[in-house]
VOBA-1610 file (N, C-alpha, C; in pm, whole numbers, padded with zeros to 5 digits, always signed):
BEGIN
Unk-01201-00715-00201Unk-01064-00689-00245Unk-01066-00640-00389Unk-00986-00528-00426Unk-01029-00476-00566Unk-00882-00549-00630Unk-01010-00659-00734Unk-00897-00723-00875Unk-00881-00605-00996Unk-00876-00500-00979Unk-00814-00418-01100Unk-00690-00467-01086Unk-00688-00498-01258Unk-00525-00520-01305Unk-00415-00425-01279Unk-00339-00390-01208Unk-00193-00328-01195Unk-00137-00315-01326Unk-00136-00211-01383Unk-00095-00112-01488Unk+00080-00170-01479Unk+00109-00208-01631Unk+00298-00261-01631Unk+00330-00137-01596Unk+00309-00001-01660Unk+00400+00083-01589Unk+00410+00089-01449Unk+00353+00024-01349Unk+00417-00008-01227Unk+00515-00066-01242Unk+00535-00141-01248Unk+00640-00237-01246Unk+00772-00204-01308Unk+00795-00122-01379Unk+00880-00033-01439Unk+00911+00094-01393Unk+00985+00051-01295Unk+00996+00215-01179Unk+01088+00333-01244Unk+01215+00222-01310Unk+01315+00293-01354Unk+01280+00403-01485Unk+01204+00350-01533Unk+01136+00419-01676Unk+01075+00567-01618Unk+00993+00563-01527Unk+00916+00633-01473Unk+00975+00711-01378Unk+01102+00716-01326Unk+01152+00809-01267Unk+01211+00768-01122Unk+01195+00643-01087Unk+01244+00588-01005Unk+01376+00564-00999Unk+01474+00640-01016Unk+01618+00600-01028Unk+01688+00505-00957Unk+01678+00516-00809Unk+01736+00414-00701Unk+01606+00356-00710Unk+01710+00275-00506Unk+01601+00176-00462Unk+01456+00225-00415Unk+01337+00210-00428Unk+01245+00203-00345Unk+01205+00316-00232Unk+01157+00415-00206Unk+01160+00506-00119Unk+01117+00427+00001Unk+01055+00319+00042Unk+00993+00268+00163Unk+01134+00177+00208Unk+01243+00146+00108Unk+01362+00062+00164Unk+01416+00094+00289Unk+01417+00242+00331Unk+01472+00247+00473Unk+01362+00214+00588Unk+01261+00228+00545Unk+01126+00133+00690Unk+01085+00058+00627Unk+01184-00090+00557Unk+01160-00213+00520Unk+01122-00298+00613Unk+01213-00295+00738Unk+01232-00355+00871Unk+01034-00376+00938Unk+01046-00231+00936Unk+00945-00174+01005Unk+00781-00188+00906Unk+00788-00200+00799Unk+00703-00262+00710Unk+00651-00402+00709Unk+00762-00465+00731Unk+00760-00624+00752Unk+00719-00656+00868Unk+00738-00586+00949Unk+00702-00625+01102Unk+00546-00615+01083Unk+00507-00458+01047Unk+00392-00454+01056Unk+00294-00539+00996Unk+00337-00565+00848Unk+00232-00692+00832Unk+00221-00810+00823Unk+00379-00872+00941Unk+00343-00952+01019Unk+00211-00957+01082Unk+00236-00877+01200Unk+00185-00821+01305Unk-00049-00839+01222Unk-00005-00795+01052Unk-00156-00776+01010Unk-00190-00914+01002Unk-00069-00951+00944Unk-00101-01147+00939Unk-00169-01215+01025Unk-00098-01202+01158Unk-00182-01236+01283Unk-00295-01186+01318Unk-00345-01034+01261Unk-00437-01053+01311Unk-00584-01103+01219Unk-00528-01101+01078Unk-00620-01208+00992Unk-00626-01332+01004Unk-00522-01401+01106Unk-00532-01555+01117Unk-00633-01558+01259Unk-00619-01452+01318Unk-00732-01451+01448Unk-00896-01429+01417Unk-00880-01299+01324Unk-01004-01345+01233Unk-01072-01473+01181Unk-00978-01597+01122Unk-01053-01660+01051Unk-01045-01793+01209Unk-00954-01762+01307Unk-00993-01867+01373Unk-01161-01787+01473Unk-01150-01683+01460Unk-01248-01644+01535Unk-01415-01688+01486Unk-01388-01662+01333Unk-01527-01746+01237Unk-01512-01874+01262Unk-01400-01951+01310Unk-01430-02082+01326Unk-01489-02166+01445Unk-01453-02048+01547Unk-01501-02071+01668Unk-01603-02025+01710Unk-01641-01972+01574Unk-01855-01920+01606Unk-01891-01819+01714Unk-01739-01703+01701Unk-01743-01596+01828Unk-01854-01499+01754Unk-01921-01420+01847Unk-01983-01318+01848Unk-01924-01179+01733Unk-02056-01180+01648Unk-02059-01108+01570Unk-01973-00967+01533Unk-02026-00912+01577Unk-01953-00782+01650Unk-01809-00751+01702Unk-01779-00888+01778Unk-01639-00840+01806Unk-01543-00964+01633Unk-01596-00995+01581Unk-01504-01040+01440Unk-01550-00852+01361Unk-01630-00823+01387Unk-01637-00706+01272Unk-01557-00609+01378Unk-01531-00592+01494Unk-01441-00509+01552Unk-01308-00526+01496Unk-01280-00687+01485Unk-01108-00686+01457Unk-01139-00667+01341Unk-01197-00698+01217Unk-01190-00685+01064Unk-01181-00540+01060Unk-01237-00381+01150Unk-01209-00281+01133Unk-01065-00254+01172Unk-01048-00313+01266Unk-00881-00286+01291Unk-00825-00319+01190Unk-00810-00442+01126Unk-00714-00527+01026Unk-00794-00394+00901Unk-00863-00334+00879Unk-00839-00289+00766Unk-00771-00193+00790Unk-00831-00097+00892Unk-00692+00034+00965Unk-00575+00003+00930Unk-00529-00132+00984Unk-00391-00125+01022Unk-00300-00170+00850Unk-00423-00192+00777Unk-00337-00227+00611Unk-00374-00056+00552Unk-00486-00010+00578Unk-00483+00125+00538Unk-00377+00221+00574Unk-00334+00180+00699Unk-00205+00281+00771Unk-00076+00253+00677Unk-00078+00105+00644Unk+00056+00042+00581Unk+00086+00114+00404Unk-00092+00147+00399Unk-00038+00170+00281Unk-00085+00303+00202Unk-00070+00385+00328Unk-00072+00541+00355Unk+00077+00581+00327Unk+00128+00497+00426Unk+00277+00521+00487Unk+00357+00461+00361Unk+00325+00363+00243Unk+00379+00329+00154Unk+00368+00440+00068Unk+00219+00526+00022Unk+00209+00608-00066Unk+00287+00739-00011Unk+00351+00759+00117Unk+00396+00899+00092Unk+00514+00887+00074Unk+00611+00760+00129Unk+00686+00714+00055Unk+00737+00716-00055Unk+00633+00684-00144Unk+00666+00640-00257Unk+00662+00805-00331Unk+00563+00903-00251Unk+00584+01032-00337Unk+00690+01147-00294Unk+00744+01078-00199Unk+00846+01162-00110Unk+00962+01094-00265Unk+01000+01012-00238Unk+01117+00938-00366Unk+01073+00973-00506Unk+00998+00855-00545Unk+00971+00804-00724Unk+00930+00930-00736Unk+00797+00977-00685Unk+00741+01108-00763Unk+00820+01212-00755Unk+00889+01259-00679Unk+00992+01349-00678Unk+01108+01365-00720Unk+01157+01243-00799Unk+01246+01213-00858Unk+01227+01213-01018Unk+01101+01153-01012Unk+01047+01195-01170Unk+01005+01347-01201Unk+00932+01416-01138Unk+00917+01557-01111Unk+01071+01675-01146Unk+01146+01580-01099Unk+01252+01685-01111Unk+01310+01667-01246Unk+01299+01535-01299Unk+01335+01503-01451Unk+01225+01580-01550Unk+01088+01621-01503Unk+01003+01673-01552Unk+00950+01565-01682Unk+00880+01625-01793Unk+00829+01558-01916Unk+00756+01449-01891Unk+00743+01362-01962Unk+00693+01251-01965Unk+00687+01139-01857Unk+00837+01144-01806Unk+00771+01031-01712Unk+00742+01129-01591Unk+00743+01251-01557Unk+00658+01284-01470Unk+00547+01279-01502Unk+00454+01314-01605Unk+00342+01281-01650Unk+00311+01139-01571Unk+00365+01034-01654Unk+00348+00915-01581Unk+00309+00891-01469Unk+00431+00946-01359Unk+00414+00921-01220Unk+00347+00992-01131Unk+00290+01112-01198Unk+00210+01207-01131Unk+00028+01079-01151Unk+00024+01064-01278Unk-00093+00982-01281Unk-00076+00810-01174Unk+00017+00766-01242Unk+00023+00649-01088Unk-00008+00674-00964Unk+00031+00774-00936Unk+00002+00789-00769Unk-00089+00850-00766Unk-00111+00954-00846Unk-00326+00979-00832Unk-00365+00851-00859Unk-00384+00733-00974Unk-00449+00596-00957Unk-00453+00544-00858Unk-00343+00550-00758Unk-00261+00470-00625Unk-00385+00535-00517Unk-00379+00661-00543Unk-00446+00755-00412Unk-00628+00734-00439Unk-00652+00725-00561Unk-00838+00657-00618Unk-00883+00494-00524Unk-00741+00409-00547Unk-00774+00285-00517Unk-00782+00271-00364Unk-00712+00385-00301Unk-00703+00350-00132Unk-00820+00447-00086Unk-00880+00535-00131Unk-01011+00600-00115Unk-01132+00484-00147Unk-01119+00439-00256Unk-01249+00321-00321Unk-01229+00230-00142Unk-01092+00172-00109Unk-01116+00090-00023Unk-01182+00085+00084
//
């Protein structure tokens, strides 16, 4: 799991060009479900190490469970560049600067994964 510290200018959307809510707010529903859905299948994972199942099929589901957080947070980053970045973009200057570099950082960390 990569502990790089999260940069405050995350957390400061509005600064950066984020005017409204959240670009992923309208598939909130559908976000939540899904990592429900990842929850379960990391709690099947760790009951599966507990029950001393066969090798192979725990590294089968651990490839799924990473797919299915990689998908989550594919679908978060275009999101987020369909809205914030395009919203800062159109303000241009500085905080596009900003948000053009966040989401290249954003797009480094889900490649490293």
């Amino acid at each position: 799991m990569d502990t790089t510290p999260v940069p405050e200018s995350t957390t400061d959307t509005s600064a950066l060009g984020c005017q409204a809510a959240h670009g992923y707010i309208s598939d909130k529903d559908r976000y939540l479900a899904r990592l429900k859905r990842i929850e379960g299948q990391a709690r099947g994972i760790h009951r599966m190490v507990d029950e001393e199942q066969y090798c192979i099929d725990i590294l089968t589901q651990i490839s799924a469970l990473t797919s299915a957080l990689r998908n989550v947070g594919l679908g978060l980053l275009d999101d987020h560049m369909k809205h914030c970045v395009a919203d800062a973009a159109q303000l241009g200057g500085e905080a596009a600067d900003a948000k053009f570099k966040e989401v290249s950082d954003a797009i480094a960390r889900i490649v490293r994964a």
